[in-house]
N, CA, C and O of each residue as an XYZ file, in Angstrom:
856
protein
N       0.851     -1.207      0.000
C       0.000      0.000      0.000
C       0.873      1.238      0.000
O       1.860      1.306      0.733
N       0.517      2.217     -0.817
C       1.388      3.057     -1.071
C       0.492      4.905     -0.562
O      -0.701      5.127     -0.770
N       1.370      5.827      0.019
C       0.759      6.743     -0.284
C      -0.041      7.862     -1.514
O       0.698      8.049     -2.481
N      -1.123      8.447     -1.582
C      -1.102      9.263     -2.720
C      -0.117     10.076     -2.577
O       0.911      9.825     -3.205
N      -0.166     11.171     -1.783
C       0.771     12.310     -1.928
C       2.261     12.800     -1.476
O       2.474     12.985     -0.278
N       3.137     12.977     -2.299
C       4.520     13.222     -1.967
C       4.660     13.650     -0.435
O       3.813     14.448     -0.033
N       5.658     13.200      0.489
C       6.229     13.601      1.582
C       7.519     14.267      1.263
O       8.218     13.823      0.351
N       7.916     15.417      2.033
C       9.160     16.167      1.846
C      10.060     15.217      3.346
O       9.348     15.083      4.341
N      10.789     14.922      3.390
C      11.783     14.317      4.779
C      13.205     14.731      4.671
O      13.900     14.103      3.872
N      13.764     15.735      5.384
C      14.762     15.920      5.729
C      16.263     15.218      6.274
O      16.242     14.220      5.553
N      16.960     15.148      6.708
C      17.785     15.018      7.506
C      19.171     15.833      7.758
O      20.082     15.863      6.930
N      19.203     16.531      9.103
C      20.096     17.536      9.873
C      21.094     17.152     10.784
O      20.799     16.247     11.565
N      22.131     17.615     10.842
C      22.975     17.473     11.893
C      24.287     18.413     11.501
O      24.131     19.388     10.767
N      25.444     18.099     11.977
C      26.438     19.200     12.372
C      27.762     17.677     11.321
O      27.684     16.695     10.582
N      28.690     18.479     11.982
C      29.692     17.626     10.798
C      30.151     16.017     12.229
O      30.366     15.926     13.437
N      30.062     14.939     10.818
C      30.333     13.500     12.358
C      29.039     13.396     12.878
O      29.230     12.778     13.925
N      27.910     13.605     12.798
C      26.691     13.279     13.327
C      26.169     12.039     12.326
O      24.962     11.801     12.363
N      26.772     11.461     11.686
C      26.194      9.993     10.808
C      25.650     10.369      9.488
O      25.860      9.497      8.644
N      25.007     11.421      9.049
C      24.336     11.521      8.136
C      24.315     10.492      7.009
O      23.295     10.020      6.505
N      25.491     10.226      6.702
C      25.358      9.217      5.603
C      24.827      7.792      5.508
O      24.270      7.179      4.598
N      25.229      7.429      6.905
C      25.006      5.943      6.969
C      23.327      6.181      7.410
O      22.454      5.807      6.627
N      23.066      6.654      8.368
C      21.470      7.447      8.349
C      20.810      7.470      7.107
O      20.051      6.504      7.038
N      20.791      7.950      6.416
C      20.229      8.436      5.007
C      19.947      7.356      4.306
O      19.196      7.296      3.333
N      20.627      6.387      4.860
C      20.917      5.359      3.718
C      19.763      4.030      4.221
O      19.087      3.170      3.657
N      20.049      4.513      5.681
C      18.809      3.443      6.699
C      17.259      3.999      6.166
O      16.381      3.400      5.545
N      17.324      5.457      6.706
C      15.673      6.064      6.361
C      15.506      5.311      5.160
O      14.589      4.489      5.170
N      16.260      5.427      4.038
C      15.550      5.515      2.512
C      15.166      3.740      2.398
O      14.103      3.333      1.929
N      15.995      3.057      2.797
C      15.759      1.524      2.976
C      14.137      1.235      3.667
O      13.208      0.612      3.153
N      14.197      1.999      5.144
C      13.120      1.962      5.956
C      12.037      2.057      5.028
O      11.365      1.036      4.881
N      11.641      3.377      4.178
C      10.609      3.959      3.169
C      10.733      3.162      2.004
O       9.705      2.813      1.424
N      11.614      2.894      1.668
C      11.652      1.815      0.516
C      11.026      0.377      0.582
O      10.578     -0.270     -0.364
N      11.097     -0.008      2.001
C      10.409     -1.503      2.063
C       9.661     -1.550      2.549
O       9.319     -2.657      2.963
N       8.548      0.081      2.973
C       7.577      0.125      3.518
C       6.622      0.881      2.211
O       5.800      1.771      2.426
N       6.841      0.484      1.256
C       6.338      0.553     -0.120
C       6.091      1.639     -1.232
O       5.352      1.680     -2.216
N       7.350      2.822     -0.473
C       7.208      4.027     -0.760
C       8.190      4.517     -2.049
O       9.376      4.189     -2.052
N       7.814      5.042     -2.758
C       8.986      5.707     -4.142
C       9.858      7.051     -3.754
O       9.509      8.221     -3.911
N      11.181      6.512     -3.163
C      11.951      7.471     -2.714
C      12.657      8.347     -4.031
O      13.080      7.748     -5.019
N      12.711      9.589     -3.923
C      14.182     10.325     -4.672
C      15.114     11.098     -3.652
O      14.862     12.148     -3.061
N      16.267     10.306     -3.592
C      16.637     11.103     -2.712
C      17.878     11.720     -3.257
O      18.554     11.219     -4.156
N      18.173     13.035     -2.544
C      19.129     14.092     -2.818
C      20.001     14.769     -1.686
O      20.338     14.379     -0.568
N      20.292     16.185     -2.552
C      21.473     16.329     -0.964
C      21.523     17.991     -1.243
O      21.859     18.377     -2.362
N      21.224     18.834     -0.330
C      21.989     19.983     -0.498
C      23.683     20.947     -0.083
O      24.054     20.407      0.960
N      24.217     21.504     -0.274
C      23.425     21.729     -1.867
C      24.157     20.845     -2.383
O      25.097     20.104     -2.094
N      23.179     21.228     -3.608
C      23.684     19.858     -4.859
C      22.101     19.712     -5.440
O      21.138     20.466     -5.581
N      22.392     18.391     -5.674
C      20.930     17.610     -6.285
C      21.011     17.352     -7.497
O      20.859     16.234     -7.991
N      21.356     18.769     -8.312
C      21.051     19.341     -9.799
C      22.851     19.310    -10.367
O      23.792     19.454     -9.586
N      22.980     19.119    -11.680
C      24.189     19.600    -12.406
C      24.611     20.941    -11.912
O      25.699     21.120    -11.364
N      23.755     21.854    -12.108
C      24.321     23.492    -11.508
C      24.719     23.390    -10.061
O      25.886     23.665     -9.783
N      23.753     22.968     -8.945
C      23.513     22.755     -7.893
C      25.052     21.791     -7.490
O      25.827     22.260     -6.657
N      25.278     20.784     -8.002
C      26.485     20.475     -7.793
C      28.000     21.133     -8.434
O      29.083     20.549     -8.407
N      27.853     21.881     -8.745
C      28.899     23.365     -9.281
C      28.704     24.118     -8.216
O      29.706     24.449     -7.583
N      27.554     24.510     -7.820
C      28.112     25.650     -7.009
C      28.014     24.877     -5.764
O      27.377     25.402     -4.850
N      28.448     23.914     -5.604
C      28.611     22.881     -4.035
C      29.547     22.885     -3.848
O      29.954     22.937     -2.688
N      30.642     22.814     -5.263
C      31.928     22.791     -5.276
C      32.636     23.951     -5.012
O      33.791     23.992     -4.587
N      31.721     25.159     -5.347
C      31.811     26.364     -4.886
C      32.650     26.464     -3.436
O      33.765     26.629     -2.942
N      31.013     26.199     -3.098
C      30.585     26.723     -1.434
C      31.693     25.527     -0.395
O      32.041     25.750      0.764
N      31.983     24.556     -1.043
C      32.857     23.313     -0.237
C      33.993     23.072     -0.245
O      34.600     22.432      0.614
N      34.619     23.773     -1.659
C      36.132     24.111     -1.461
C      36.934     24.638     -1.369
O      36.622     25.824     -1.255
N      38.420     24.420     -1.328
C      39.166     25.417     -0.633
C      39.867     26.882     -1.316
O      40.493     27.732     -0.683
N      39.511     26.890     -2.997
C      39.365     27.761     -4.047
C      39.084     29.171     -3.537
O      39.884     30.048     -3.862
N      38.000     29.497     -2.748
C      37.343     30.884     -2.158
C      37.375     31.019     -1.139
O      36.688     31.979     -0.791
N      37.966     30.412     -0.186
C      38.498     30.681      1.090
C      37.819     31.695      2.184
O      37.389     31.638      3.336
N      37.963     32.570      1.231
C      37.541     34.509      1.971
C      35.806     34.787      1.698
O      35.073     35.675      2.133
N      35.504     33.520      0.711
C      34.271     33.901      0.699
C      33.303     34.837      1.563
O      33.103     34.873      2.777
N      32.811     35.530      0.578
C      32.054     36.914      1.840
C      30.565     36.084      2.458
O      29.851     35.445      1.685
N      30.349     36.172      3.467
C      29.333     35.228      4.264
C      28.146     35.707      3.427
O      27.525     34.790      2.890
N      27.725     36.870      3.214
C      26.152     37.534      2.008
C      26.844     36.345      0.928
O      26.803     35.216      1.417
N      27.211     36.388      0.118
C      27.675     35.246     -1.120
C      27.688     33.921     -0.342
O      26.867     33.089     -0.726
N      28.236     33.690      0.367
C      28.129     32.067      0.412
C      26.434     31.736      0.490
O      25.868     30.951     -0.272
N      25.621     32.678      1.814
C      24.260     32.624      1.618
C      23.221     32.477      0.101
O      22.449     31.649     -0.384
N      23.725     33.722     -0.210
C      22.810     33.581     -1.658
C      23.483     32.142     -2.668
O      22.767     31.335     -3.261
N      24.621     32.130     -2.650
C      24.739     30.948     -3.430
C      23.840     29.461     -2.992
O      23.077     28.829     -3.722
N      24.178     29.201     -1.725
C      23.122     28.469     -0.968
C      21.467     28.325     -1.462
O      20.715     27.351     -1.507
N      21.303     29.622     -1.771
C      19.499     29.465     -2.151
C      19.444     29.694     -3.819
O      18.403     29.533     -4.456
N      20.775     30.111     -4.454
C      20.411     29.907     -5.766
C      20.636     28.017     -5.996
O      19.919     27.379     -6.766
N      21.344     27.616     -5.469
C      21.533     25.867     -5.455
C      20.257     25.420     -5.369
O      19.845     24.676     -6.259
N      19.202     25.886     -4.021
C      18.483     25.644     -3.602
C      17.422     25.947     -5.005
O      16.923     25.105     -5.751
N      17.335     26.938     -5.038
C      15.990     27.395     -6.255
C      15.911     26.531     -7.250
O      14.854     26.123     -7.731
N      17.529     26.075     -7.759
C      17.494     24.852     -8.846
C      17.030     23.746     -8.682
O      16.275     23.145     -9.446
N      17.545     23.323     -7.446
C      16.796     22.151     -6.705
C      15.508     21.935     -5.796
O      15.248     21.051     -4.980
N      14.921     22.849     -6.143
C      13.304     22.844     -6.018
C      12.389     22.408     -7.586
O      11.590     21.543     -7.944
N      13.176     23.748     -8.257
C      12.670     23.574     -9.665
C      12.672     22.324    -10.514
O      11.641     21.940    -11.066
N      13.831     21.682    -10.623
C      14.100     20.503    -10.974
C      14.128     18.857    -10.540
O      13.990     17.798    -11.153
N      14.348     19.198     -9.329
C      14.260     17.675     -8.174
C      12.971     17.551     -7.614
O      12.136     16.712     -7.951
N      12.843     18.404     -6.759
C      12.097     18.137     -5.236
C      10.304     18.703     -5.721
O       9.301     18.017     -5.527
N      10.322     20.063     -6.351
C       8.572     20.097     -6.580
C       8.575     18.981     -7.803
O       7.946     17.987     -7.438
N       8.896     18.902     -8.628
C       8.559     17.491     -9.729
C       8.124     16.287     -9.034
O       7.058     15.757     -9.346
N       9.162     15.626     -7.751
C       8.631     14.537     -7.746
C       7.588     14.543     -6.296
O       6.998     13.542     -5.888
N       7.531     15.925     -5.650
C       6.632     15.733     -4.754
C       5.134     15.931     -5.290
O       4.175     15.739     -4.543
N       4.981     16.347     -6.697
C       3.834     16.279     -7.472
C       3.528     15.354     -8.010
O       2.364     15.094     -8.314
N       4.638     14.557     -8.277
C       4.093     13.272     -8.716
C       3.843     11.991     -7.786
O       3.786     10.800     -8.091
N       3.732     12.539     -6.730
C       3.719     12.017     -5.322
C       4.968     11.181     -4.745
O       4.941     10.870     -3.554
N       5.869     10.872     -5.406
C       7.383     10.511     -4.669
C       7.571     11.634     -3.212
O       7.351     12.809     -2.918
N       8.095     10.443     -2.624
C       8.624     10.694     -1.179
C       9.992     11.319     -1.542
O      10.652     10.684     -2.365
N      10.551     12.530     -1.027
C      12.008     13.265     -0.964
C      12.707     13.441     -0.012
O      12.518     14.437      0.685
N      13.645     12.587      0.269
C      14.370     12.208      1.202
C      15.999     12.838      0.578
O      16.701     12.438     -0.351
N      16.215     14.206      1.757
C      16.899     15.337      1.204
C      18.375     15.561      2.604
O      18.073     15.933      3.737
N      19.400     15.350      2.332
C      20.736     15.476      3.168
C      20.469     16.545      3.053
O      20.281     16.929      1.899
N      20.347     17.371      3.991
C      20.297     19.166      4.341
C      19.135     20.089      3.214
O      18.959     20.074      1.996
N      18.577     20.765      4.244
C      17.406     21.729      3.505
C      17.834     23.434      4.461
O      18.705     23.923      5.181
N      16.739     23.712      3.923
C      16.909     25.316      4.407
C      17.444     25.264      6.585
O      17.933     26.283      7.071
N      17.252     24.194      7.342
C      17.364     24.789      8.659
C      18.936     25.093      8.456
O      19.340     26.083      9.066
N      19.965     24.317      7.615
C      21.572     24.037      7.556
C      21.556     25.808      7.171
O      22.474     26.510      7.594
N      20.784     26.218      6.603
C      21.011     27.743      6.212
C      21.003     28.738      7.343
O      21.789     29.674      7.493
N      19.729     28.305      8.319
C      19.551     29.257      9.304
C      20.833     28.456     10.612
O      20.955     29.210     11.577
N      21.352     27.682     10.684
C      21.617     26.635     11.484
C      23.614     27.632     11.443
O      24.090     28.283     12.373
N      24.300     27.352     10.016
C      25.527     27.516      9.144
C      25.906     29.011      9.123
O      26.738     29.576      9.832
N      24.903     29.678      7.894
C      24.928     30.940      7.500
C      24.283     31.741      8.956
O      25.011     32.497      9.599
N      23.126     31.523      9.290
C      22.960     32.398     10.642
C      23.582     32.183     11.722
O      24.385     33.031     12.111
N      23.404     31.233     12.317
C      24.003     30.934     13.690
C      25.780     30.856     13.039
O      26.340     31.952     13.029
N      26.432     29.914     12.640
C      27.984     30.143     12.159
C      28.558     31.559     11.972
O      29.467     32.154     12.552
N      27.550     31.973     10.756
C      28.175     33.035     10.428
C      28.021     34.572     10.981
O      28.719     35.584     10.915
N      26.319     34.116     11.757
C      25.894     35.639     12.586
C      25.335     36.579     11.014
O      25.393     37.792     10.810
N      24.865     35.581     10.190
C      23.418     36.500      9.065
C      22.919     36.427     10.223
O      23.269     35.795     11.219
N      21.802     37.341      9.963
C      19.844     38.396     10.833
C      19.297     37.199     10.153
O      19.267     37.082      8.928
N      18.932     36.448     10.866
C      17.880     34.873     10.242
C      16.782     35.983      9.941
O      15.703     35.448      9.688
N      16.740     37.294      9.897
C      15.396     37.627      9.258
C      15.881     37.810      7.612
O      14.943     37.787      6.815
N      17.038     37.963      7.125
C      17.638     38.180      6.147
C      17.494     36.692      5.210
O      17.459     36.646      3.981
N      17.435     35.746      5.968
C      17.292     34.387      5.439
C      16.229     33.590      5.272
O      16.100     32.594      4.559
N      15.228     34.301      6.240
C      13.465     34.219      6.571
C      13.170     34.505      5.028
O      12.630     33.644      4.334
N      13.619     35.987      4.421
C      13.175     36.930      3.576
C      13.853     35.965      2.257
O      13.220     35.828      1.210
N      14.745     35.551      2.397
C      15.560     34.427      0.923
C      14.581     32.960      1.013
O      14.287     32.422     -0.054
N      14.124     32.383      2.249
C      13.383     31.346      1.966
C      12.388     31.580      1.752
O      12.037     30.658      1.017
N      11.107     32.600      1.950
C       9.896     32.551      1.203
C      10.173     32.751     -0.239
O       9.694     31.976     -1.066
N      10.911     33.737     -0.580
C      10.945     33.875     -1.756
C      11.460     32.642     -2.815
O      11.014     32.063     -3.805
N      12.537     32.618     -2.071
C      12.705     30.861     -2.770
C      11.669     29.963     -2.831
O      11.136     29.824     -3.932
N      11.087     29.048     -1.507
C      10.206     28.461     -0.957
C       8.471     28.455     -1.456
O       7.620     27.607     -1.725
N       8.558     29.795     -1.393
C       6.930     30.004     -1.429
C       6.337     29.200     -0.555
O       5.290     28.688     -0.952
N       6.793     28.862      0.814
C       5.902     28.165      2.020
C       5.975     26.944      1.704
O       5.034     26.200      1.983
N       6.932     26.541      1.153
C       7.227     24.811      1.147
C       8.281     24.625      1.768
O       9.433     24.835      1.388
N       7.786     24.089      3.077
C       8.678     23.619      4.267
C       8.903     21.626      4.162
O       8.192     20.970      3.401
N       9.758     21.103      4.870
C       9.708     19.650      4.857
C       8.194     19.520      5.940
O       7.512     20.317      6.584
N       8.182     17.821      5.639
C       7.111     17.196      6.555
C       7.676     16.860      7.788
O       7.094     16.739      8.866
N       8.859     16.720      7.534
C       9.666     15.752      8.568
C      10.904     16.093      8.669
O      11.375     16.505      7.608
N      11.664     16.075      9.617
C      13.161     16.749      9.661
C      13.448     16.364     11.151
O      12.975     16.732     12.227
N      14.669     15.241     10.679
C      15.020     14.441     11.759
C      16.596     15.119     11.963
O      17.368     15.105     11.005
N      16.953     15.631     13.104
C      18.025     16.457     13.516
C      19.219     15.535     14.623
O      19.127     15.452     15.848
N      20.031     15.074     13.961
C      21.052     14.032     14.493
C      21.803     14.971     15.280
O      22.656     15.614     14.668
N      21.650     15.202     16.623
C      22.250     15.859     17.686
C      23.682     15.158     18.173
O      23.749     13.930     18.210
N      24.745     15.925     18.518
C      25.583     15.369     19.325
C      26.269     16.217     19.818
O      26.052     17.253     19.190
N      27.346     16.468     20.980
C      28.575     17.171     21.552
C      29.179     17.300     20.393
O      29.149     16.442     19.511
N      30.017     18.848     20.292
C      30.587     19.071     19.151
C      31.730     18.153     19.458
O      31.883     17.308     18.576
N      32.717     18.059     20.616
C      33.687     17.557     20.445
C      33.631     16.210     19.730
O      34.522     15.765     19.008
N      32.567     15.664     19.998
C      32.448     14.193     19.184
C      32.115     14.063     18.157
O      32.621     13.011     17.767
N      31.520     14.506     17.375
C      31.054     15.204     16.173
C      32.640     15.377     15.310
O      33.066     14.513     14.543
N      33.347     16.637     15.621
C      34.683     16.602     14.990
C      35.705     15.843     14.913
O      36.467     15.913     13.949
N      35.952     14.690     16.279
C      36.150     13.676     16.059
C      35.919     12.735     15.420
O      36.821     12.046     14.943
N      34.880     12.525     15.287
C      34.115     11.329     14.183
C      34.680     12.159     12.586
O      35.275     11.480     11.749
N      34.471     13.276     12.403
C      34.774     14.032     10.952
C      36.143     13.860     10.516
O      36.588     13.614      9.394
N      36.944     14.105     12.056
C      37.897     13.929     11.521
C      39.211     12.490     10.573
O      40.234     12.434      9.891
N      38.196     11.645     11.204
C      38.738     10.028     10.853
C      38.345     10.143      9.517
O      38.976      9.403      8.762
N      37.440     10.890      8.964
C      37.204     10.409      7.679
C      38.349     11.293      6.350
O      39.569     11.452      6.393
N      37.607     11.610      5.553
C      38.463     11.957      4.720
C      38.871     13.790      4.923
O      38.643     14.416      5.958
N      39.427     14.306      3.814
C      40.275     15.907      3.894
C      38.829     16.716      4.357
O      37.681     16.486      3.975
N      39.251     17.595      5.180
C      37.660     18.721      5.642
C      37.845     19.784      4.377
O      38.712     20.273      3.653
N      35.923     19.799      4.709
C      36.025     20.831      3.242
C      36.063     22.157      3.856
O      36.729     22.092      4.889
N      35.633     23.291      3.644
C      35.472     25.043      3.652
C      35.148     24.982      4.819
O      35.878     25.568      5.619
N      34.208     24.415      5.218
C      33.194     24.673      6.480
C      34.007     23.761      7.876
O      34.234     24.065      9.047
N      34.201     22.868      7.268
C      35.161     21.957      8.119
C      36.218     22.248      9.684
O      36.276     21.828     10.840
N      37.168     23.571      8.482
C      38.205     23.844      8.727
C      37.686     24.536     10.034
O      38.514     24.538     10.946
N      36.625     25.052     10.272
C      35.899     26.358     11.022
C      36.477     26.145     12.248
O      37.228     25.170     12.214
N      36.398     26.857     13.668
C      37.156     26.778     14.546
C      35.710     26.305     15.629
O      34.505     26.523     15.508
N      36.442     25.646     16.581
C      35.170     24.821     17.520
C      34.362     25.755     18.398
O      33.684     25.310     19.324
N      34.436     27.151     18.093
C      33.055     28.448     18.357
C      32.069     28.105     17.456
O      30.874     28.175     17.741
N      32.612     27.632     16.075
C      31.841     28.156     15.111
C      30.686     27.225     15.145
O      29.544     27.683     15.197
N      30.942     25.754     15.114
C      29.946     24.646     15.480
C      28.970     24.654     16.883
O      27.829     24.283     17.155
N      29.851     25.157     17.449
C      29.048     25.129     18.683
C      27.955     26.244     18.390
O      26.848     25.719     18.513
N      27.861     27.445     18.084
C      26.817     28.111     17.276
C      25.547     27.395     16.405
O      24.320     27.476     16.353
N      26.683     26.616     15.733
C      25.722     26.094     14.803
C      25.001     25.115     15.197
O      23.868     24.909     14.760
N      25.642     24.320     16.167
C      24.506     23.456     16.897
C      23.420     23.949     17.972
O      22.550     23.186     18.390
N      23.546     25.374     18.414
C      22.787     25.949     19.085
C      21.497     26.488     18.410
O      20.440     26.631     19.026
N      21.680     26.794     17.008
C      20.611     27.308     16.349
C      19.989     26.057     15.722
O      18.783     26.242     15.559
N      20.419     24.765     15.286
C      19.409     23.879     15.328
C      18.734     23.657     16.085
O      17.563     23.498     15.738
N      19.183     23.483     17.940
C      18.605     22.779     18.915
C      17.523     23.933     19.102
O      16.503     23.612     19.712
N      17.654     25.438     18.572
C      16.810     26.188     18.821
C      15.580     26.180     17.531
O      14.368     26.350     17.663
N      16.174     25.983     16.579
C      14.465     25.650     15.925
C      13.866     24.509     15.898
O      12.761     24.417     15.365
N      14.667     23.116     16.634
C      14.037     22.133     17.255
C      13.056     22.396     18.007
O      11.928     21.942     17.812
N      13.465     23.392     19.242
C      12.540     23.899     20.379
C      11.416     25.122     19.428
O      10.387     25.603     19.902
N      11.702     25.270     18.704
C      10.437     26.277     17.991
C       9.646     25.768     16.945
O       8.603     26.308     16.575
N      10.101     24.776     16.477
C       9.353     23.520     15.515
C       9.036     22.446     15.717
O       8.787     21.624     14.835
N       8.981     22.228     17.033
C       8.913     20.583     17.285
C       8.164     19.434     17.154
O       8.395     18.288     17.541
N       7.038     20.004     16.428
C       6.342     19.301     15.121
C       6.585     18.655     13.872
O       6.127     17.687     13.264
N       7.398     19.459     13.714
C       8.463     19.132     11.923
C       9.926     18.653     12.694
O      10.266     17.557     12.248
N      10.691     19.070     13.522
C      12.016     18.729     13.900
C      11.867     17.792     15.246
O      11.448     17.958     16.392
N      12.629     16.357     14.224
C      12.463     15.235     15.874
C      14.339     15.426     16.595
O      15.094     15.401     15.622
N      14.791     15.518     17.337
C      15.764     15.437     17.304
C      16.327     14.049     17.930
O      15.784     13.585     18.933
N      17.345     13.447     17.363
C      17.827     12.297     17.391
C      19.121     12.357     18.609
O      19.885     13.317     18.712
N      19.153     11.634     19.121
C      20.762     11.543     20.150
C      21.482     10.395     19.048
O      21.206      9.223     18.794
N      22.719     11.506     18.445
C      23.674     10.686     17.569
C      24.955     10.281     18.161
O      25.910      9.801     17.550
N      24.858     10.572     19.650
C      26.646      9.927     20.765
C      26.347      9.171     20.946
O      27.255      8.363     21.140
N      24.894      8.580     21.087
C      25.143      6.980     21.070
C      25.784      6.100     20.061
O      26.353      6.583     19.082
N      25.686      4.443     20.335
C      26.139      3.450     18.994
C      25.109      3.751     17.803
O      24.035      4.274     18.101
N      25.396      3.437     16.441
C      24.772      3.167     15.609
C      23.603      2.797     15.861
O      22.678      3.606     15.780
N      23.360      1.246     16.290
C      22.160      0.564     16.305
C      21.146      1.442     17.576
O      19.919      1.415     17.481
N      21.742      2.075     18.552
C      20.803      2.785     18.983
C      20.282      4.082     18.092
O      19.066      4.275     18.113
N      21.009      4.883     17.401
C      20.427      5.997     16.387
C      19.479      5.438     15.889
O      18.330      5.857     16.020
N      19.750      4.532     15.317
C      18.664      3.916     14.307
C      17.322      2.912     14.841
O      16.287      2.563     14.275
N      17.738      2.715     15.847
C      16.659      2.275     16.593
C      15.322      3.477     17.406
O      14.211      3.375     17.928
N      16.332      4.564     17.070
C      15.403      5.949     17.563
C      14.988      6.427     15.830
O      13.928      6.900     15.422
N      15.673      6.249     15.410
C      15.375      6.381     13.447
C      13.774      5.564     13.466
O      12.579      5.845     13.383
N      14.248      4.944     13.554
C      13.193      3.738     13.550
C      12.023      3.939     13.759
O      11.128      3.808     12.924
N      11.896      4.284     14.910
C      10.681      4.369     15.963
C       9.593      5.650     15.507
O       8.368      5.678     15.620
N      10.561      6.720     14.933
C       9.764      7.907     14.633
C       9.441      7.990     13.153
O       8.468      8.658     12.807
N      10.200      7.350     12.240
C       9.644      7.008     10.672
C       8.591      5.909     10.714
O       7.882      5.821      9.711
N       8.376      5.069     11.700
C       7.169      3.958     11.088
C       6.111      4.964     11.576
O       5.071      5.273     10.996
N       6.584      5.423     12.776
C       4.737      6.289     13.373
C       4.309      7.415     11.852
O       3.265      7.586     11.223
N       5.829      8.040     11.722
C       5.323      8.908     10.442
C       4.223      8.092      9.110
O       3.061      8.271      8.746
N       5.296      7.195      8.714
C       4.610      6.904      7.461
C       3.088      5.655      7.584
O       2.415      5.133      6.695
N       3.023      5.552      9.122
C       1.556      5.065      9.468
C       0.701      5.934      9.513
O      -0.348      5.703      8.912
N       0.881      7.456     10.366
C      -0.063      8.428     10.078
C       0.053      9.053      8.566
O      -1.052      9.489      8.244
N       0.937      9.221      7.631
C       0.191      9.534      6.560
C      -0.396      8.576      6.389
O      -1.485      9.057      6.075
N      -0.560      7.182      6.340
C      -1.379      6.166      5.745
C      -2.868      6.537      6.074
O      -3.749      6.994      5.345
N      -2.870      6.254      7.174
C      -3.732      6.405      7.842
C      -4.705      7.538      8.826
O      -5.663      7.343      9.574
N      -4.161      8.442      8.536
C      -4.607      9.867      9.267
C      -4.514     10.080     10.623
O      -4.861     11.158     11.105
């Protein structure tokens, strides 16, 4: 049994919070619970969208001015509405998306200290009031977080940032957690794996039972 209408589903966190291996569970979860996933990533998604990712992620612009890194952010974004995400949420596909607009208010506001009213004013206009359904926020201690980042491969632009800058940025998620907490579940990602996902778990079947079912 399948839903009629497209779901938007997120997933948030800070750098070392799992995202990948996460992403990869949700879409499995929705996939064998009979649902038509597309899933994507911001930014990115799109051919353009992945140009200016490469932009915003490497070490080329360095000095980037924080107004430019923002707007580049929502021109990525505008492509990848236009082309990815309203297409298949009209055709009722489920969109299961690595970072959406909170990484903006979360990065660019809280990181960088933009007026989130400056970014309020870039997402309607982008947006036109298309928010996710769902936006699961993989929480953890920054120190563990950069640890985990750091085992993996070279840090990109954002990476390099100094451990003020995350800690910001995890403050302005946990704060539109507490102001959305309808749309934002937040996850404890310092635990093991199988516990994340066992909290993964628990809050995607209730989701995709109440769309079933109302």
């Amino acid at each position: 049994m399948t839903v009629d209408k497209g779901k938007f589903i997120t997933v948030e966190g800070g750098e070392g919070a799992g995202k990948s291996s996460n992403l990869a569970f949700i879409r499995d979860l929705l996939e064998q619970s009979g649902v038509e996933v597309v899933f994507t990533r911001e930014p990115g998604g799109t051919a353009l969208g992945e140009e200016i990712r490469d932009l915003l992620l490497g070490h080329k612009h360095t000095g980037m001015a924080k107004d430019t890194e923002l707007m580049l952010m929502f021109a990525a974004r505008a492509e990848h509405l236009a082309r990815i995400i309203l297409p298949a949420l009209n055709a009722g596909k489920w969109v299961l998306c690595d970072r959406f607009t909170d990484a903006s208010y979360a990065y660019q506001g809280g990181g960088r200290g933009i007026e989130m009213a400056r970014i309020r004013a870039l997402e309607e206009w982008v947006q036109q009031g298309l928010k996710p359904d769902l936006t699961l926020l993989l929480d953890l201690p920054i120190e563990t977080g950069l640890d985990r980042a750091g085992q993996r491969s070279e840090p990109d632009r954002f990476e390099v940032e100094q451990h003020a800058f995350f800690e910001r940025v995890r403050s302005a998620y946990l704060d539109i957690a507490r102001r959305d907490s309808q749309r934002v579940r937040v996850i404890d990602a310092a635990v093991p794996l199988a516990q994340v996902q066992a909290q993964i778990r628990l809050l995607m079947d209730r989701f995709v039972q109440v769309q079933r079912h109302g």
